[in-house]
py3Dmol code that shows the C-alpha trace and the ligand (Angstrom):
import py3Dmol

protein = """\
ATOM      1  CA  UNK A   1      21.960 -37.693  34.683  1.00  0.00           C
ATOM      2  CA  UNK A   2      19.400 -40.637  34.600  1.00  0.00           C
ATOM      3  CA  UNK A   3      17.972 -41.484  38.006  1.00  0.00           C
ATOM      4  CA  UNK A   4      16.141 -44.591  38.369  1.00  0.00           C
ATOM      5  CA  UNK A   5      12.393 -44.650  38.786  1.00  0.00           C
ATOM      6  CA  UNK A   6      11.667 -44.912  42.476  1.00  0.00           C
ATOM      7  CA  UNK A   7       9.028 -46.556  44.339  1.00  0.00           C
ATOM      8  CA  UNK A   8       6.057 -45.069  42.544  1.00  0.00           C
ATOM      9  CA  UNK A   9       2.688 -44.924  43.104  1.00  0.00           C
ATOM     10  CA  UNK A  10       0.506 -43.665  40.388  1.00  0.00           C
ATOM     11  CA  UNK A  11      -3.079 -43.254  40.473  1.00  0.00           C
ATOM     12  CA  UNK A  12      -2.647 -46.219  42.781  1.00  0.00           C
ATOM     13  CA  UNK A  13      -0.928 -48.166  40.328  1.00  0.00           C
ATOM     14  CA  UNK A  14       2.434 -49.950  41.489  1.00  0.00           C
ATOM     15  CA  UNK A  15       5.415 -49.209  38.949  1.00  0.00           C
ATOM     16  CA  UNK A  16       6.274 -52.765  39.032  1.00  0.00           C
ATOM     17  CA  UNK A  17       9.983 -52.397  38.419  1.00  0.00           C
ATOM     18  CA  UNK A  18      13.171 -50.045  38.754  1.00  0.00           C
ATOM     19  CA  UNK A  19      13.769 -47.959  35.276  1.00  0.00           C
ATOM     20  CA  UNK A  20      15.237 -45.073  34.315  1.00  0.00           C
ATOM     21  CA  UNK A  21      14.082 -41.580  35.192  1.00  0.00           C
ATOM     22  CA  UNK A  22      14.041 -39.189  32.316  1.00  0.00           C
ATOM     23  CA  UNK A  23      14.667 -35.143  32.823  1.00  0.00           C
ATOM     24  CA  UNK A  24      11.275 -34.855  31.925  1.00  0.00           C
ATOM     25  CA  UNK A  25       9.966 -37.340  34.898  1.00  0.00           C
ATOM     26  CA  UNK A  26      12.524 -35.487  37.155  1.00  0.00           C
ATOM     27  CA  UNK A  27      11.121 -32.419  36.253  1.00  0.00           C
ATOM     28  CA  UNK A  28       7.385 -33.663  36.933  1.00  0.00           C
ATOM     29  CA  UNK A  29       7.987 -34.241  40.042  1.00  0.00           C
ATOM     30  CA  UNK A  30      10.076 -31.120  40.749  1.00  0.00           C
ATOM     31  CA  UNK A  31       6.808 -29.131  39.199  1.00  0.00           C
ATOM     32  CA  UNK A  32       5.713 -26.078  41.836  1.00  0.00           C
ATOM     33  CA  UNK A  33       2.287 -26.281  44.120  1.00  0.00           C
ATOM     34  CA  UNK A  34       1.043 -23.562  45.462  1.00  0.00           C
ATOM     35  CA  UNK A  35       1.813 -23.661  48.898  1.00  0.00           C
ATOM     36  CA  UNK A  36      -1.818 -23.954  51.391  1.00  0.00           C
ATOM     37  CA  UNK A  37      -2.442 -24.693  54.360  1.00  0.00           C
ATOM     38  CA  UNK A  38      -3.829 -28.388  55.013  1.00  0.00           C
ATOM     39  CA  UNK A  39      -5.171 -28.335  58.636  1.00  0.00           C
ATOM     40  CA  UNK A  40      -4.985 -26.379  61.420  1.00  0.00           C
ATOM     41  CA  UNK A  41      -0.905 -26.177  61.742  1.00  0.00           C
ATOM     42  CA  UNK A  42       0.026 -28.056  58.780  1.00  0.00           C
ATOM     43  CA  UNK A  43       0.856 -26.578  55.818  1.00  0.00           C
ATOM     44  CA  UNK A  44       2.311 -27.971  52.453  1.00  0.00           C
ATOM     45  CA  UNK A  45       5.324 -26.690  50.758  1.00  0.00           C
ATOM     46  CA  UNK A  46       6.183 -28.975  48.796  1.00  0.00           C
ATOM     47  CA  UNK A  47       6.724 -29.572  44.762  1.00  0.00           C
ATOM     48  CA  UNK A  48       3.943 -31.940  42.655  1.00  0.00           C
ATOM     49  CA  UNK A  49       5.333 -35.550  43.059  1.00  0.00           C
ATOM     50  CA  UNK A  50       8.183 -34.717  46.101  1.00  0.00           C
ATOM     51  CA  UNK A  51       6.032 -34.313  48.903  1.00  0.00           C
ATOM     52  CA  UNK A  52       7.124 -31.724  52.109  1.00  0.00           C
ATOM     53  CA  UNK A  53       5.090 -30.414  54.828  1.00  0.00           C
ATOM     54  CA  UNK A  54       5.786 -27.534  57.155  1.00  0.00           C
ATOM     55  CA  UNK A  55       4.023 -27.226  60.431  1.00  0.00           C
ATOM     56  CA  UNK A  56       3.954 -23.878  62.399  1.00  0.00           C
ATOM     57  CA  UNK A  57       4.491 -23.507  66.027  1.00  0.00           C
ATOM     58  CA  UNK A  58       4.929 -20.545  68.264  1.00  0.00           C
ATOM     59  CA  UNK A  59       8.904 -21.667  68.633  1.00  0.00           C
ATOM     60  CA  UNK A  60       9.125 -21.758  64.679  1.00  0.00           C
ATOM     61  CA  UNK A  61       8.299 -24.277  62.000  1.00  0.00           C
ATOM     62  CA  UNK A  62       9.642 -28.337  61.696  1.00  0.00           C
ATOM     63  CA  UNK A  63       9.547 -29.232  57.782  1.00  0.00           C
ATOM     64  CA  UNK A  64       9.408 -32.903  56.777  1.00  0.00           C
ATOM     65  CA  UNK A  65      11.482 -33.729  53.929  1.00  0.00           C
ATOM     66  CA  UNK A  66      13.623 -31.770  51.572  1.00  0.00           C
ATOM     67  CA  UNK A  67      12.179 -33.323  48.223  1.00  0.00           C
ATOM     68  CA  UNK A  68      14.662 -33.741  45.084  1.00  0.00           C
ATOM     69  CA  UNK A  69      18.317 -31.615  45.331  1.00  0.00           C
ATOM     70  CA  UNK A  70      16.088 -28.946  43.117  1.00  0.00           C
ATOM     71  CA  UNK A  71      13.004 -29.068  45.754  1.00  0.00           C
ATOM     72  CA  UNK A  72      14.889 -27.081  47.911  1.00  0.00           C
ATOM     73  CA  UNK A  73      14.728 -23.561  46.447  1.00  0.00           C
ATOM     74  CA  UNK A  74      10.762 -24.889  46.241  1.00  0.00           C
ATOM     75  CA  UNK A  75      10.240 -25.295  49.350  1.00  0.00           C
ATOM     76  CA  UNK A  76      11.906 -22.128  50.546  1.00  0.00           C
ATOM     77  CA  UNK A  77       9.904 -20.342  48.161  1.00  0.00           C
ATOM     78  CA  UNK A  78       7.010 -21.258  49.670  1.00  0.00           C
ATOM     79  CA  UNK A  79       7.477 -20.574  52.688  1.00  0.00           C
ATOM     80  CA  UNK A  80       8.668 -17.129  51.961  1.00  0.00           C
ATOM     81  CA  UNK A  81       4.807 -16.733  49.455  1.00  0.00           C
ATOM     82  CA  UNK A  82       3.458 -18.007  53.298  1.00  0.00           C
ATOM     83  CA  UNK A  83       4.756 -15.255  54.777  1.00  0.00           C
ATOM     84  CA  UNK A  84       7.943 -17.212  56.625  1.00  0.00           C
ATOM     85  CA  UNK A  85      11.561 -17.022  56.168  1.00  0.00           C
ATOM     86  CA  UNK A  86      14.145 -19.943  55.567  1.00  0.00           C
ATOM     87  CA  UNK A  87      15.857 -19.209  59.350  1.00  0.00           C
ATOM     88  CA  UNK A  88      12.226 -19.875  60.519  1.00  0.00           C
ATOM     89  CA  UNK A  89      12.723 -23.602  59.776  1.00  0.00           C
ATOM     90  CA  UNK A  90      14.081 -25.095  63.543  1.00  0.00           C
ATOM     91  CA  UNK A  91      13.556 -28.394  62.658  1.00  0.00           C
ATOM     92  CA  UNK A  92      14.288 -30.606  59.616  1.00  0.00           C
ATOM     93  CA  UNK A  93      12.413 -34.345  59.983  1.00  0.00           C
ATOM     94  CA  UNK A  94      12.833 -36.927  56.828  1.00  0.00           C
ATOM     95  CA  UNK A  95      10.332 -39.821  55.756  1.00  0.00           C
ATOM     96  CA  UNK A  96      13.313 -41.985  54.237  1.00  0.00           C
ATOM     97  CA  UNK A  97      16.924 -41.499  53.153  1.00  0.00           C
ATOM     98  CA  UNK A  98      16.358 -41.697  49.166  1.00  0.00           C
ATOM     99  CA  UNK A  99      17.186 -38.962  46.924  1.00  0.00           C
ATOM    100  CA  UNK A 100      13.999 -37.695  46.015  1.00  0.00           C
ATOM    101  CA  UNK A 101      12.568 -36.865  49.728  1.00  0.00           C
ATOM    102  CA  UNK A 102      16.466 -35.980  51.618  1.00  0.00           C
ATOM    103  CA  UNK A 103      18.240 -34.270  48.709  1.00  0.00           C
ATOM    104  CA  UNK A 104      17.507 -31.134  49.470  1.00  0.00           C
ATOM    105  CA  UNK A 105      17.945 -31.336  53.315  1.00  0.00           C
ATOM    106  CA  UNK A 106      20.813 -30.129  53.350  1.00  0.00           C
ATOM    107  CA  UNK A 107      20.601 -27.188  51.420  1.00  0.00           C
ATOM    108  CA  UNK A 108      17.784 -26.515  53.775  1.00  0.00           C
ATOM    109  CA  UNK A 109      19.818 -27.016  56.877  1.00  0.00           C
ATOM    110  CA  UNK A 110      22.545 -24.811  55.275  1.00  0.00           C
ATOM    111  CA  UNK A 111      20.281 -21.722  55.004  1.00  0.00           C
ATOM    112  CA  UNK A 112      18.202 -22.357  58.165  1.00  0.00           C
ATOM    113  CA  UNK A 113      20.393 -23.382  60.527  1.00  0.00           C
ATOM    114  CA  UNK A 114      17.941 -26.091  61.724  1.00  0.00           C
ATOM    115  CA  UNK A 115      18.639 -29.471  64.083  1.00  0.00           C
ATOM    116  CA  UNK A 116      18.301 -32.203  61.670  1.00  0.00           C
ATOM    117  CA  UNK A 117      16.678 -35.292  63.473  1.00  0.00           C
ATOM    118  CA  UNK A 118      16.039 -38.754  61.863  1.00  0.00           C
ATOM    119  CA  UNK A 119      15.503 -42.289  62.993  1.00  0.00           C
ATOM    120  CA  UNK A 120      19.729 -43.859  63.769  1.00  0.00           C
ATOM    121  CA  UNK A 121      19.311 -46.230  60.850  1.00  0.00           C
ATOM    122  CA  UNK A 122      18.350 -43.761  58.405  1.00  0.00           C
ATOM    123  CA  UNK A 123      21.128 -41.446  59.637  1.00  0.00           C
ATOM    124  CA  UNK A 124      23.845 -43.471  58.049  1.00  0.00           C
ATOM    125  CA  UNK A 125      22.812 -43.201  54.445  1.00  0.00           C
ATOM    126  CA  UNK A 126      21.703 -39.355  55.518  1.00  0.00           C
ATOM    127  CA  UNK A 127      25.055 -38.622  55.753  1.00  0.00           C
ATOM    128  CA  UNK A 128      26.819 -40.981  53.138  1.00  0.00           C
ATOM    129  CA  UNK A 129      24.630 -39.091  50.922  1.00  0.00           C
ATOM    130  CA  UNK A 130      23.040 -42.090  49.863  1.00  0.00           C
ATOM    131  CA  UNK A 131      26.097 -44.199  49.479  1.00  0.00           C
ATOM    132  CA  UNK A 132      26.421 -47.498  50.567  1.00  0.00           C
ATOM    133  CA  UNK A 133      22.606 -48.351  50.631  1.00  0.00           C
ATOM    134  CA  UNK A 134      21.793 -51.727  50.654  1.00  0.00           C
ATOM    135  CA  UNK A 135      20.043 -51.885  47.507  1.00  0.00           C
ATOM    136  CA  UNK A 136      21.320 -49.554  44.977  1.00  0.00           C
ATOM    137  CA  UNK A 137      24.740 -49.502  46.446  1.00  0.00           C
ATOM    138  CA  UNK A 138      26.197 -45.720  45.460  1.00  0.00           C
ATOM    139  CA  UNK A 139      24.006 -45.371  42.445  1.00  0.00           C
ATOM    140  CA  UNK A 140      21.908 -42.801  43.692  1.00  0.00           C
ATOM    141  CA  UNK A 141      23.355 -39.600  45.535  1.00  0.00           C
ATOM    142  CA  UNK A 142      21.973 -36.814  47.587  1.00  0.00           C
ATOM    143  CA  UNK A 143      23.901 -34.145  49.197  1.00  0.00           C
ATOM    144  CA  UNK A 144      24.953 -35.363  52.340  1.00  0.00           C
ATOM    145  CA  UNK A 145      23.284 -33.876  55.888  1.00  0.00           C
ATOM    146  CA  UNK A 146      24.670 -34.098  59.086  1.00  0.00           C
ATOM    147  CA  UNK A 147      21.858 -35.557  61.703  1.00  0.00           C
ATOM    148  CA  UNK A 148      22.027 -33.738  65.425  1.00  0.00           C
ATOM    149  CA  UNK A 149      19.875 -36.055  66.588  1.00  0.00           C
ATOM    150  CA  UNK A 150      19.376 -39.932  66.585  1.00  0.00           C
ATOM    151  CA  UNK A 151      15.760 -40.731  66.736  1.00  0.00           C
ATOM    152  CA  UNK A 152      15.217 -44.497  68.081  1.00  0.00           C
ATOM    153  CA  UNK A 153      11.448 -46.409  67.103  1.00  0.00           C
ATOM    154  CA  UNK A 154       8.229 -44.654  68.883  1.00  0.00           C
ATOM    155  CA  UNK A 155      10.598 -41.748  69.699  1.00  0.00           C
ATOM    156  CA  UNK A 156       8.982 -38.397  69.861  1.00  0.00           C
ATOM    157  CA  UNK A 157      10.110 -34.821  68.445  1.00  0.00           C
ATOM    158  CA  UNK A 158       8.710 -31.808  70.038  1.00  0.00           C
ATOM    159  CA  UNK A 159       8.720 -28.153  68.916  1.00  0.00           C
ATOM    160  CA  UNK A 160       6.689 -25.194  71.438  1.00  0.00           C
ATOM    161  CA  UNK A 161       4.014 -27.520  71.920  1.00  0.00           C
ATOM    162  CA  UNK A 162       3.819 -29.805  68.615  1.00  0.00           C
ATOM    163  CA  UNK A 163       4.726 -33.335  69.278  1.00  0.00           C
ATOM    164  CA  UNK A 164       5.673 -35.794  66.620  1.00  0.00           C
ATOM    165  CA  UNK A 165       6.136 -39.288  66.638  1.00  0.00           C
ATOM    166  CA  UNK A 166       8.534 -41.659  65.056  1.00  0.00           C
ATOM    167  CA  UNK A 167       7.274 -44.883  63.911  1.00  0.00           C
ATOM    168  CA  UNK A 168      10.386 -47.235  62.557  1.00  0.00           C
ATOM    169  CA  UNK A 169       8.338 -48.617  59.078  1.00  0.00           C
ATOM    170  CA  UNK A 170      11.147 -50.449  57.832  1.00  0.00           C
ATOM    171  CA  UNK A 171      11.922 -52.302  54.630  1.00  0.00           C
ATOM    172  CA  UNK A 172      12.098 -49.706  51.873  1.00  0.00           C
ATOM    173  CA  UNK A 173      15.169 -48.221  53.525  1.00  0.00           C
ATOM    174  CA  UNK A 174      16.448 -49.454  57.430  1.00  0.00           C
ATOM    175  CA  UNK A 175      14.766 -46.726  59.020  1.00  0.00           C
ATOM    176  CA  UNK A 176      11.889 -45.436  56.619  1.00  0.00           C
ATOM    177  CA  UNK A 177       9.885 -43.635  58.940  1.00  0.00           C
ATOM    178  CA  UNK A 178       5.837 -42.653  59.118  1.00  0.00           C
ATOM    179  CA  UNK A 179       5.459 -39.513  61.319  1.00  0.00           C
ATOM    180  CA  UNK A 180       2.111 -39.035  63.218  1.00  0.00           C
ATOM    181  CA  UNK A 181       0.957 -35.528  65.193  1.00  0.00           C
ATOM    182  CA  UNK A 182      -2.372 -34.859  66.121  1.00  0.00           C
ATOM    183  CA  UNK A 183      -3.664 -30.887  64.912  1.00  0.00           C
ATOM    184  CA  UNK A 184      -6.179 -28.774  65.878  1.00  0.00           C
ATOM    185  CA  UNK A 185      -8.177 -25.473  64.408  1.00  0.00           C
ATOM    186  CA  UNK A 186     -11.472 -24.445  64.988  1.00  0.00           C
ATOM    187  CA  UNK A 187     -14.525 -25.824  63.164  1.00  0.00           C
ATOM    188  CA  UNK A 188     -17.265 -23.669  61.431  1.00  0.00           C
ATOM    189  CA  UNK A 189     -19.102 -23.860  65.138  1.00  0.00           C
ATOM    190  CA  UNK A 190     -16.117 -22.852  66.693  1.00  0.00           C
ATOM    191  CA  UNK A 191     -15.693 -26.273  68.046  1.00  0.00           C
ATOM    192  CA  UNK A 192     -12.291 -27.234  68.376  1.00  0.00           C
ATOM    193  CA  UNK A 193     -11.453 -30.163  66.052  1.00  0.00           C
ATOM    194  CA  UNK A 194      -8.909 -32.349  66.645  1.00  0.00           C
ATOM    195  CA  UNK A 195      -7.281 -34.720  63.895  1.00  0.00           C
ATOM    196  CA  UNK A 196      -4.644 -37.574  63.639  1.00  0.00           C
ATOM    197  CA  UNK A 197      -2.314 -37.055  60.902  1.00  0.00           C
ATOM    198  CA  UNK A 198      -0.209 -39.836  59.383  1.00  0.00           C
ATOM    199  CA  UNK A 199       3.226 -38.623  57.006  1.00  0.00           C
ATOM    200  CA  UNK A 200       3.206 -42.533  55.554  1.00  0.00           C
ATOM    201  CA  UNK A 201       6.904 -42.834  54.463  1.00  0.00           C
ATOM    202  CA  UNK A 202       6.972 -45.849  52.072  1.00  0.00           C
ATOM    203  CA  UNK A 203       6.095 -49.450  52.302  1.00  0.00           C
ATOM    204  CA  UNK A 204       6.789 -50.015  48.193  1.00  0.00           C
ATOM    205  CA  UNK A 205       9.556 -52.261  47.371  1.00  0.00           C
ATOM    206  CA  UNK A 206      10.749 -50.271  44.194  1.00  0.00           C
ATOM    207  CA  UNK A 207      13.011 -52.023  42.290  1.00  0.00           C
ATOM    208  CA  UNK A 208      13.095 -56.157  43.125  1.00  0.00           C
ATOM    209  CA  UNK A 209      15.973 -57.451  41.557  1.00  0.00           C
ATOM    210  CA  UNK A 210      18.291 -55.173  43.875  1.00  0.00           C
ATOM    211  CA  UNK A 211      15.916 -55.244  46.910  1.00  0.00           C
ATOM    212  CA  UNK A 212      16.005 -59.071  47.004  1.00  0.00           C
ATOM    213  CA  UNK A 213      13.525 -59.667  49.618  1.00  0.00           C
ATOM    214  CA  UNK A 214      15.013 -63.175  50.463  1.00  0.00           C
ATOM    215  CA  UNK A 215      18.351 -64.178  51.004  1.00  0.00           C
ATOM    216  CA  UNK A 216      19.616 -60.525  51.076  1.00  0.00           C
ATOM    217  CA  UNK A 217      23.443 -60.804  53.018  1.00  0.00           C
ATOM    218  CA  UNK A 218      22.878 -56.642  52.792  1.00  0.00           C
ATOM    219  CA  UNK A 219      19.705 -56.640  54.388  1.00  0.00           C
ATOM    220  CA  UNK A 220      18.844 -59.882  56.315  1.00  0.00           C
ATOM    221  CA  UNK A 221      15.581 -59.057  57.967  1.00  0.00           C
ATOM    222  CA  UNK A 222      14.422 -56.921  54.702  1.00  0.00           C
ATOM    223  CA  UNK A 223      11.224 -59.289  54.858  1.00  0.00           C
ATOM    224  CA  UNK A 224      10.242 -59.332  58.109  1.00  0.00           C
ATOM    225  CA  UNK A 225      10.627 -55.331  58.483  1.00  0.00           C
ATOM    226  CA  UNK A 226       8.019 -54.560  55.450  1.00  0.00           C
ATOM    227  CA  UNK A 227       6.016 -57.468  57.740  1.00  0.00           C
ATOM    228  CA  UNK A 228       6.334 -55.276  60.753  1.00  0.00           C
ATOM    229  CA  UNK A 229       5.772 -52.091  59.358  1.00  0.00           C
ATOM    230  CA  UNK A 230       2.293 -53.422  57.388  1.00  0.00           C
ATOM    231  CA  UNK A 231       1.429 -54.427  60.740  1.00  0.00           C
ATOM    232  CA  UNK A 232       2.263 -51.226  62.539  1.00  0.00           C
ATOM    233  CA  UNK A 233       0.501 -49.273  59.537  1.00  0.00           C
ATOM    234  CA  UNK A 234      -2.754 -51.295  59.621  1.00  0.00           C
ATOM    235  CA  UNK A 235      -3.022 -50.661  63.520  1.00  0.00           C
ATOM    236  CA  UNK A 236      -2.117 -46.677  63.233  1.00  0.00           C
ATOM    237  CA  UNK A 237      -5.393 -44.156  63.489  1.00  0.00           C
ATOM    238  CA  UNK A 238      -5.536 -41.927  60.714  1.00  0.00           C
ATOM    239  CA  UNK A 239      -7.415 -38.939  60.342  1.00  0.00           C
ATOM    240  CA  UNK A 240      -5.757 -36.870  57.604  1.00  0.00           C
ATOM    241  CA  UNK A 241      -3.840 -39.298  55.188  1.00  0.00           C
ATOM    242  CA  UNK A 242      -0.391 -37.871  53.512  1.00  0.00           C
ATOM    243  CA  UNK A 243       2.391 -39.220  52.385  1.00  0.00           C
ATOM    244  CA  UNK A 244       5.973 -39.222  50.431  1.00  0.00           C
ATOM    245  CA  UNK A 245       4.873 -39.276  47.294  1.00  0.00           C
ATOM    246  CA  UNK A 246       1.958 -36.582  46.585  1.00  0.00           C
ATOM    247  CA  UNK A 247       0.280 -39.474  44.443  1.00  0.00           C
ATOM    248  CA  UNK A 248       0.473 -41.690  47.192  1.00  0.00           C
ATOM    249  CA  UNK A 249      -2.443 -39.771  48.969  1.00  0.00           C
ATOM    250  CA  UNK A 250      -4.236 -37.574  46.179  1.00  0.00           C
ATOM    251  CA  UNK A 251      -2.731 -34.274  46.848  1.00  0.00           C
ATOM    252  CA  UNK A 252      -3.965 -32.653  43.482  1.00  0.00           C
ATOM    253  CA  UNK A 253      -7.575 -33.346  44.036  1.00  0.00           C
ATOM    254  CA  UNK A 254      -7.850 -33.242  47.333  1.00  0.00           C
ATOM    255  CA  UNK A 255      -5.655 -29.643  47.182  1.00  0.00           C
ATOM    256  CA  UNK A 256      -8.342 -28.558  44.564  1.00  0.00           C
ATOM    257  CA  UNK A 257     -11.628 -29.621  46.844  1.00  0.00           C
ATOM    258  CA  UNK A 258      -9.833 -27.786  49.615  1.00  0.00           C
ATOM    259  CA  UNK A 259      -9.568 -24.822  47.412  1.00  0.00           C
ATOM    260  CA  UNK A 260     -13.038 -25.204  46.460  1.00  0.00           C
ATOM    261  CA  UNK A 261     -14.200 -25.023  50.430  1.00  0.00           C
ATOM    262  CA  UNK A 262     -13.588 -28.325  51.944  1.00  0.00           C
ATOM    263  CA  UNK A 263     -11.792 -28.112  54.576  1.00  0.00           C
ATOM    264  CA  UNK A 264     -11.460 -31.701  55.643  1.00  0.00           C
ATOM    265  CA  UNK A 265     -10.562 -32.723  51.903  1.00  0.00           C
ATOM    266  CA  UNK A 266      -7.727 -33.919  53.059  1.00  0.00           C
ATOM    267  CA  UNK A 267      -9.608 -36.445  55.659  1.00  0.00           C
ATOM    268  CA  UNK A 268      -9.092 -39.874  54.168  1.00  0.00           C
ATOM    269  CA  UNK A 269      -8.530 -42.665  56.242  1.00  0.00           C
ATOM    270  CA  UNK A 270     -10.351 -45.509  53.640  1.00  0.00           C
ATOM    271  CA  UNK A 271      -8.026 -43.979  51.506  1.00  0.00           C
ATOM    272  CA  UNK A 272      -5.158 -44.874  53.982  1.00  0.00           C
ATOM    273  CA  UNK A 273      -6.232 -48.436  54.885  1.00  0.00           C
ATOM    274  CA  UNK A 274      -6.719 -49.059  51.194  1.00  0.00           C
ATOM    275  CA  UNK A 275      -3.243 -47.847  50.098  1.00  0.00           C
ATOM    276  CA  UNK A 276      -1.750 -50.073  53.221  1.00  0.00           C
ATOM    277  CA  UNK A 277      -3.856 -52.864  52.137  1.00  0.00           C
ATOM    278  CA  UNK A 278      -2.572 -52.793  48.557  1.00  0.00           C
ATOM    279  CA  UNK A 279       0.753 -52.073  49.054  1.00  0.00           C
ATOM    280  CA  UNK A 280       0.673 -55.085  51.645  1.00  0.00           C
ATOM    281  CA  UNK A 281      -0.668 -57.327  49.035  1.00  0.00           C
ATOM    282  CA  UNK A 282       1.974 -56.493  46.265  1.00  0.00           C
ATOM    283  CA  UNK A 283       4.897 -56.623  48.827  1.00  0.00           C
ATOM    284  CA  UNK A 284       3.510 -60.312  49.573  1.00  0.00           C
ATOM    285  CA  UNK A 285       3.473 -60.841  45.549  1.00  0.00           C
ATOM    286  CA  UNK A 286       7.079 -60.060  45.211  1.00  0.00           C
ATOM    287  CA  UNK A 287       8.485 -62.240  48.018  1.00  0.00           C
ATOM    288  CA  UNK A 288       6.452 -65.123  47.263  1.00  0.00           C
ATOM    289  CA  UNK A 289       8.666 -64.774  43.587  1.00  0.00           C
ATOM    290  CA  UNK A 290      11.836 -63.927  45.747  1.00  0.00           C
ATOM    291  CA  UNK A 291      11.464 -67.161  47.822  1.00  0.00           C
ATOM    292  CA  UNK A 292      10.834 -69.211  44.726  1.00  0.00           C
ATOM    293  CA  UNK A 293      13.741 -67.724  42.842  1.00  0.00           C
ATOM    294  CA  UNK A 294      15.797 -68.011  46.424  1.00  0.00           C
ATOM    295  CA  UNK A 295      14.844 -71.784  46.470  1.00  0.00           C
ATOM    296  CA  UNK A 296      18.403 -74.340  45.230  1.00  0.00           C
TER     297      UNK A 296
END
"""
ligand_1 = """\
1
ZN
Zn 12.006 -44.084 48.419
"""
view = py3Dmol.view(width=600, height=400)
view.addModel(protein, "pdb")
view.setStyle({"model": 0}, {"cartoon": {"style": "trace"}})
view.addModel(ligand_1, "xyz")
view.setStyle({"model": 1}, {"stick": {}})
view.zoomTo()
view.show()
């Protein structure tokens, strides 16, 4: 089946427009990463492109995002190579209700057993599976997932201890959402280090024509939400930079300098402002067009 080409990011190139996704691309994305651990608690178990991130607590784990449909078996193998087991998994947290980052929730919720929690707006296309969404209509499925819990903007999620919070960064779906946490381990002094992590959901606007970022009857305030969410984004500290997409943030290299001994590789936040800024920019691109098209 040919997906569409979602809200890419590639060596910090914009994909400039919706196309067709090709097994092959699929597959890319789907390709296996040896699970590591990031920082402190944070781990990622995730596939190349399909970003997922499991953080350990003494209560159990909370994963972010399920990845593709086919991430799912992924993911669970990794966390079995890390030494955990599926019914480990307590909590399941998403980044946005798109196909390639909540189709495998709930395959993942099947096998763990896990409270599914997600920001109220994002809930509704969680469990249309996809359907219905304001741009792409029900073009692009996932399996459905039931959500236990509601999350509302600046809402928090704890787990023995770890606290994340919700940040509402709306625009690329109702209730895309960036998770922060702050982690800990000890440094080579045995100094305990602290660092703010940011899970930056999406602020791309992927395909134009069906986003229609003025006049849009399905999504009124689609403008003023990617406004909000720059703004929230440009304000939020970052430490250790990840996102959705693994090309969003550099997860390759930085994985590989990790490897090599670094272990704040994954410390970027010039990398974060610069990815805000640039998504920012593009976003402002596209609904200058949309206004002039929009204009009788
Ligand atoms: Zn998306």
């Amino acid at each position: 089946m040919r997906q569409p080409f979602l809200a890419l990011v590639l060596g910090g190139l914009f994909a400039l427009s919706a196309s067709a996704q090709t097994a092959d691309e699929r597959a890319s994305w789907n390709a296996p990463v040896e699970p590591f651990r990031i920082f402190g608690p944070l781990y990622y178990v995730g596939a190349k492109e399909v970003s997922s991130f499991a953080i350990k607590t003494p209560g159990g784990l909370v994963v972010i995002d399920g990845g593709l449909p086919e991430t799912a078996a992924r993911i669970e193998a990794s966390l079995q190579k890390l030494g955990w087991k599926i019914t480990d998994v307590k909590i399941l947290l998403n980044s946005h209700s798109h196909f390639d980052h909540a189709g495998g929730l709930a395959e993942l919720k099947k096998k763990s057993g896990a409270r599914m929690m997600a920001d109220e707006r994002d809930a509704v296309q969680l469990e249309s599976g996809g359907k219905g969404d304001f741009a792409w209509g029900d073009d692009n499925p996932f399996p459905a997932v039931k959500v236990d819990r509601r999350l509302k903007d600046g809402e928090t999620v704890t787990l023995a201890g770890v606290t994340l919070t919700a940040h509402r960064t709306a625009g690329h779906t109702k209730g895309c959402t960036t998770w922060t946490a702050t982690f800990e381990e000890k440094n080579d002094k045995g100094d305990t280090e602290r660092l703010r992590a940011v899970f930056y959901c999406s602020t791309s606007v992927p395909d134009p024509k069906n986003y229609r970022l003025a006049g849009n009857p399905r999504y009124p305030e689609i403008a003023a939400d990617y406004e909000r969410s720059f703004k929230i984004l440009r304000d939020l500290p970052c430490d250790l930079y990840l996102g959705a997409h693994g090309s969003m943030f550099g997860l390759e290299e930085k994985a590989a300098r990790l490897r090599a001994g670094d272990r704040r590789a994954f410390v970027d936040p010039a990398g974060f402002r610069s990815f805000v800024e640039k998504s920012e920019k593009r976003f402002h691109e596209l609904l200058a067009e949309a206004r002039a098209a929009a204009k009788p």
